[in-house]
N, C-alpha and C positions, 0 to 999 in steps of 0.2 A: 504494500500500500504506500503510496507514494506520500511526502510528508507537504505540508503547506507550508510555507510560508507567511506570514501574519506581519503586516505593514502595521507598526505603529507613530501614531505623530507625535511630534513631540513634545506636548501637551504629557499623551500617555506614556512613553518612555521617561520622562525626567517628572512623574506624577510625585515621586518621594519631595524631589527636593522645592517642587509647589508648596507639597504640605509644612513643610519644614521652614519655608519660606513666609508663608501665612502666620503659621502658630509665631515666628519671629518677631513679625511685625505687630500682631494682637499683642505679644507680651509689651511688647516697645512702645506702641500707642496708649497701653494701661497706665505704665510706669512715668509717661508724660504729659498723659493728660486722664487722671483719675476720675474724672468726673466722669468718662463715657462707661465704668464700669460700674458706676452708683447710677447712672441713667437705665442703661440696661438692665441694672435689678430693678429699679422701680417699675419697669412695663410688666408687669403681674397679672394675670387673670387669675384668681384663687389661689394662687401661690405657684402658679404654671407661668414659666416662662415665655411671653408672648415671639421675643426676637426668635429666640431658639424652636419657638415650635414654626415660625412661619418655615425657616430656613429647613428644618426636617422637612416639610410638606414639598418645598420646592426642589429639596435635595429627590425624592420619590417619584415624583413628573416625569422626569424621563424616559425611570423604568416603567411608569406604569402608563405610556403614551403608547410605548412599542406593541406588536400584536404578540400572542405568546407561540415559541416554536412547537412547528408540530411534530 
């Protein structure tokens, strides 16, 4: 069986040092300006994270935009 080959861009090849790059920056923007991390807790719906749950919902879009394989 012959092997495939799998093109990735490089978005997805260098996804580590995104993530790595992001979490960097959040910590760096906290440490500078602390107020965006007292802002963010205040958005509360019952004690649920309002920021964080939008961001799950749009992190889920994607996959669940695709049709499912058959």
């Amino acid at each position: 069986m012959p092997e495939e080959h799998v093109h990735l861009s490089v978005f997805e090849k260098y996804l580590a040092f995104w993530v790595l790059a992001c979490m960097g920056i959040g910590i760096a923007l906290s440490q500078y300006f602390p107020i965006l991390g007292q802002t963010f807790d205040a958005w509360q719906v019952r004690g649920i994270s309002v920021p964080i749950g939008v961001f799950l919902v749009l992190d889920d879009v994607p996959g669940a935009a695709q049709p499912p394989d058959v």
